[in-house]
N, C-alpha and C positions, 0 to 999 in steps of 0.2 A: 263438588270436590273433583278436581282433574284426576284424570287416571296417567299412572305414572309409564305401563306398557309391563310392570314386573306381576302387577295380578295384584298388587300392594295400593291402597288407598293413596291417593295424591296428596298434597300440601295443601291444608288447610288457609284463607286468606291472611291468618294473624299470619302462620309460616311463608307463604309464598307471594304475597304482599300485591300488588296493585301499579297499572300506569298511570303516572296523572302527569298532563303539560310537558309530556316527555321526556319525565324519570321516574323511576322506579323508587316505589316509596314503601314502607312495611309499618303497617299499625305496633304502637308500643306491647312488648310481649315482657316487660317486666314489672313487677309489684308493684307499688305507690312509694313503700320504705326505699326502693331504690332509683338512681336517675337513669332516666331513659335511655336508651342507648341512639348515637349520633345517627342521623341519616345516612344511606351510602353516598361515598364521592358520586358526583354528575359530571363528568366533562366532557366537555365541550369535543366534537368528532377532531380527530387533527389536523383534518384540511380548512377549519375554522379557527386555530389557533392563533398566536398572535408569534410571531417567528422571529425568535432572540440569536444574535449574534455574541459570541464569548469573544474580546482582545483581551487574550493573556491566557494560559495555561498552563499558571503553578498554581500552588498547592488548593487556595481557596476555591477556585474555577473546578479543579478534578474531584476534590477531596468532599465538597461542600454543594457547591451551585448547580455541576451535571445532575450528580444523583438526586437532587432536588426536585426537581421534573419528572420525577417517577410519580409524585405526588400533589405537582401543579393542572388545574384545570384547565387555566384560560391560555397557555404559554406553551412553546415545545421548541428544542434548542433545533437551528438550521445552519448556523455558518459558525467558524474556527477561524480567530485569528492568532498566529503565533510566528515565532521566528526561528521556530524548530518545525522543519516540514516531518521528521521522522516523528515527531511527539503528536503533531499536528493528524497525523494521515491513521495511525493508532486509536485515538483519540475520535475522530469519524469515524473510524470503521465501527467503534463502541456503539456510539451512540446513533448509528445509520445516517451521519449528515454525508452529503455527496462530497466526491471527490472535488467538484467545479466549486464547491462552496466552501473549500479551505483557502484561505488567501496569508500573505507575507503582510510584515507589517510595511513594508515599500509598497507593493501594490493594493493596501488595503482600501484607497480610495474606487480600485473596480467595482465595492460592494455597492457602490449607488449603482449598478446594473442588477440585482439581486431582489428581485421583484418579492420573494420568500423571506428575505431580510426588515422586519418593520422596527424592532429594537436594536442597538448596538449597546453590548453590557460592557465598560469598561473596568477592564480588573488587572490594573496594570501598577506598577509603581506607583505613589505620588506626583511626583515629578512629571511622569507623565499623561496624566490624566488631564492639562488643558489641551496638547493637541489633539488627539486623540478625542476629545469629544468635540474640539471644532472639524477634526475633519468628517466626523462620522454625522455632522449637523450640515455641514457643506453636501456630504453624500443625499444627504433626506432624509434622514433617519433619524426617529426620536431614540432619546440617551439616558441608560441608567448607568450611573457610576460611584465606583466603591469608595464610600467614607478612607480618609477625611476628603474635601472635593476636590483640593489640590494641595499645591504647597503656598498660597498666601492667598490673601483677599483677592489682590489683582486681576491674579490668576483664576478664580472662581468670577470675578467679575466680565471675564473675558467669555470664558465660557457659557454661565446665563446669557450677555447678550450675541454670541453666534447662535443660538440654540433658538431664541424669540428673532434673530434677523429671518435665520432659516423655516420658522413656524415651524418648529417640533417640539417637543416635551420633551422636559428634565427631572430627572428625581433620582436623586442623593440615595443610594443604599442605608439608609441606617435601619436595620434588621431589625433593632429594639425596639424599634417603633409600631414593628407589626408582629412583636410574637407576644401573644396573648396575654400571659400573668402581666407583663409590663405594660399594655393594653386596659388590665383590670385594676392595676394599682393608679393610673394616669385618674379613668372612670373614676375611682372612688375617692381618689384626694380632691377632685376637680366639683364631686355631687355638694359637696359641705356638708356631707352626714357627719361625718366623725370630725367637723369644727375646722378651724383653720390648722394649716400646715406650720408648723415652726423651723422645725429643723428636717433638714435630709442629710444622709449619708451614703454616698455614693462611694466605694473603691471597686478598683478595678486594676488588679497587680498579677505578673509572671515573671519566672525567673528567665531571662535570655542565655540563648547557646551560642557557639560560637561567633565570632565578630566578623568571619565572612558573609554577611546578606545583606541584602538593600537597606534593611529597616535601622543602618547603624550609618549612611552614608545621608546628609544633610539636603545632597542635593538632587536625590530619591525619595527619601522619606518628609524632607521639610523640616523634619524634630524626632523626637524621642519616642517616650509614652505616654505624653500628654495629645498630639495629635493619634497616634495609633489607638491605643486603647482609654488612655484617659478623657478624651473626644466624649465616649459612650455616658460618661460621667455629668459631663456638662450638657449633653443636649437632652439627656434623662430630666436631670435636672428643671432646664427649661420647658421642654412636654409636658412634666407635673405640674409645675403650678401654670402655663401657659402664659410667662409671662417674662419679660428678658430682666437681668440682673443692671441696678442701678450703681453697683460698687463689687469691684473683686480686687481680693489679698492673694497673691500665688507664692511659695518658694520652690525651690529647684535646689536639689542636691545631686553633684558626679563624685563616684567615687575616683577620687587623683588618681591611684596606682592603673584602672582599668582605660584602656588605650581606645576601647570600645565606644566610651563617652564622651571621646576627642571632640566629638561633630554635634551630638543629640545628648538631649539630657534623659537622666538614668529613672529619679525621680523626683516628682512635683506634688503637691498640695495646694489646695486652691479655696476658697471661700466666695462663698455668694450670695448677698446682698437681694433680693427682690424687693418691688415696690411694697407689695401684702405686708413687708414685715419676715417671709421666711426666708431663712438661711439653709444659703447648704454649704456641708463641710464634704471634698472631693478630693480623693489621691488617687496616683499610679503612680506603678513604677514598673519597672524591668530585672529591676534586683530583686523581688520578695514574693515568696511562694503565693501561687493561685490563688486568689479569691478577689470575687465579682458581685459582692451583694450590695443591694440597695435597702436602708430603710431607711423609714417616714414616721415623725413624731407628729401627732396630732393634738387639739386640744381636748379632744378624747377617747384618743386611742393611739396606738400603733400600727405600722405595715411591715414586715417584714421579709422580704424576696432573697431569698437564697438562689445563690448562679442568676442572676438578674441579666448581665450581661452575657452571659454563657453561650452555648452554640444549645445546650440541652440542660435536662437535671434542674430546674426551676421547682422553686418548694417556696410558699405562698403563706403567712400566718398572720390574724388579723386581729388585737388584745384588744378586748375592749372593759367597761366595767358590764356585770351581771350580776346587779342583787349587791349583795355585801361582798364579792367573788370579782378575782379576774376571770373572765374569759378569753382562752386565747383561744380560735378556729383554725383549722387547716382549709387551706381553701384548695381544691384539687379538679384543672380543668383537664379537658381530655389534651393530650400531647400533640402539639401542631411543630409541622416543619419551619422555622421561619423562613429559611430561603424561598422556600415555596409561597410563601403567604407574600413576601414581599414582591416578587415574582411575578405573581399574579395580580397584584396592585397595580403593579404598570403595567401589564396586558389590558387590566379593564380601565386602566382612566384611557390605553390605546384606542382603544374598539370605540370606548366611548365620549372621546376627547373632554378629559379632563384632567384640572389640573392634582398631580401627584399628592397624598400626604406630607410628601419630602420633598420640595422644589427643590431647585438650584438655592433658590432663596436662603433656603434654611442652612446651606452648607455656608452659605457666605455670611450668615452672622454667625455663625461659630468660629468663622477664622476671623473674625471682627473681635470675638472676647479672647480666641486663645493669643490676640496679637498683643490684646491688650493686656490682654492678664499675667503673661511673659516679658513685654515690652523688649525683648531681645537681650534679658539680663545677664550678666555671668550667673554662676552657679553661687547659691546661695544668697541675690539677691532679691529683698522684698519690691515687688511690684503692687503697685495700687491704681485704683482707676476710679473717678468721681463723673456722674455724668448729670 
């Protein structure tokens, strides 16, 4: 027992725990009735990180992505692109990047001098997200960029190939893909415990404010809430059963009097057709109060994820039969950051060249179904697609 210097017995091994392979690790100190408690974080010293560049710094960038890195291991932010130098030099001072490491979006091709520079995260508009990732491919630098991947196929097509011209990595931000309850329902529909998959239901709705911001101008955004948030819907969708849809039904409603839904549509519903046999039934919209939940009808059971899509607040419940009884489970995993986890995904396929969960790939057939599932109708027009 180490002596502590107070005259008072030291920490016991179960207390003060042990080096092994260079972390520090603590034998379980709770009951058997209870679950163990997590390892500490281990990361990685910061001159071994893997050093992300931010283009763009509104709200999701400040609000979401920086503070994110308080609890990333393999990652740590180095450079600031914006087109606000006062936002820009604030904003580094925060978070200790150097002043030489804030660049304009005109001069942001100097970052291929930026040896500390090995990601460029692009969090920018739609619209502009294929330059912006070809020049940040032209720079050297591998490319993580925020759902959806652009504003058309073409556009995504253009991108994957500067990105494989350049040899560097791509991968699509879709968050849901690495925050864990949505990680554990993919697992569990995917094992064939609980039978095949029949139906899902995917929504994913908020009410919009004001009709000054990008996300209402066609040739920023691309679209409405089908690309923005109802996107999460559809590639949820496909993750679960891992497997692409052979027919989709979509309609689209604006409402006439709102001047807002001049350009983008307000809401959409969609259906989906996979080979297995399951359907999924998917809406968003812009007009109708929050909610983001996913569930999954099984042929013997249910999944139910509340805030599935959410940034937080994820509630898990799993009905199955027990006995003459339903049973329904709560299923309660410890609270992970997703930014963080996504984050760190592309740091380590960095270090260890490989390719992303989330290629380019994957952003470009989602704008392959939402083209098709849209077909560029007016409003209230059914679309179908047979393949």
């Amino acid at each position: 027992m180490a002596a502590t210097g107070s005259g008072l017995p030291g920490p016991t091994p179960l207390d003060g725990g042990k080096v092994e392979g260079g972390t520090v690790t603590f034998p379980n100190w709770r009951g058997e009735a209870d679950r163990p408690s997590p390892p500490p974080p281990a990361p990685l010293p910061p001159g071994e990180r893997v050093g992300f560049a931010f283009v763009g710094l509104g709200r999701l960038t400040l609000e979401e992505l920086l503070p994110a890195f308080a609890e990333c291991k393999t990652a740590r932010p180095v450079a600031l692109v914006s087109g606000s130098p006062e936002k820009a030099k604030v904003v580094a001072a925060q978070h200790g990047i150097k002043e030489s490491s804030v660049y304009s979006y005109d001069d942001f091709d100097r970052i291929a001098d930026n040896p500390e520079v090995q990601v460029v995260y692009v969090v920018l508009p739609n619209g502009l997200h294929r330059d912006f990732v070809i020049r940040a491919a032209k720079a050297g630098k591998h490319v993580m960029c925020e759902k959806p991947m652009a504003n058309s196929s073409q556009e995504a097509r253009d991108m994957i190939a500067a990105c494989k011209q350049a040899g560097v990595r791509l991968m699509v931000a879709y968050r849901c893909q690495y925050e864990p309850y949505n990680r554990e329902v993919i697992q569990r529909v995917r094992s064939g415990d609980m039978g095949a998959a029949r139906i899902i239901e995917a929504t994913n709705t908020q009410v919009m404010g004001p009709g000054d911001q990008w996300r209402f101008r066609k040739a920023l955004a691309g679209g409405g809430a089908l690309p923005d948030i109802g996107l999460y819907c559809l590639n949820t969708a496909r993750a679960i059963t891992g497997e692409e849809p052979v027919e989709v039904f979509a309609r689209i409603f604006n409402p006439q009097a709102d001047d807002r839904y001049r350009e983008v549509e307000e809401t959409i519903a969609f259906m989906l057709r996979f080979p297995s046999g399951t359907m999924a039934n998917c809406s968003s919209s812009y007009g109708a109060h929050e909610s983001k939940d996913l569930r999954v009808r099984l042929e013997k059971g249910r999944i139910d994820l509340e805030n599935a899509f959410a940034y937080e607040g994820q509630q898990m419940r799993v009905a199955q039969r027990g006995g003459k009884a339903e049973v329904i489970d709560t299923v309660r995993m410890p609270q992970q950051n997703q930014f963080s986890l996504e984050i760190d995904h592309m740091a380590a396929c960095v270090k260890e060249n490989r390719v992303p969960r989330t290629p380019g790939e994957e952003g470009l057939q989602d704008h392959h179904l939402m083209r098709r599932s849209t077909g560029q109708p007016k409003p209230g027009r059914l679309s179908r697609l047979h393949r």
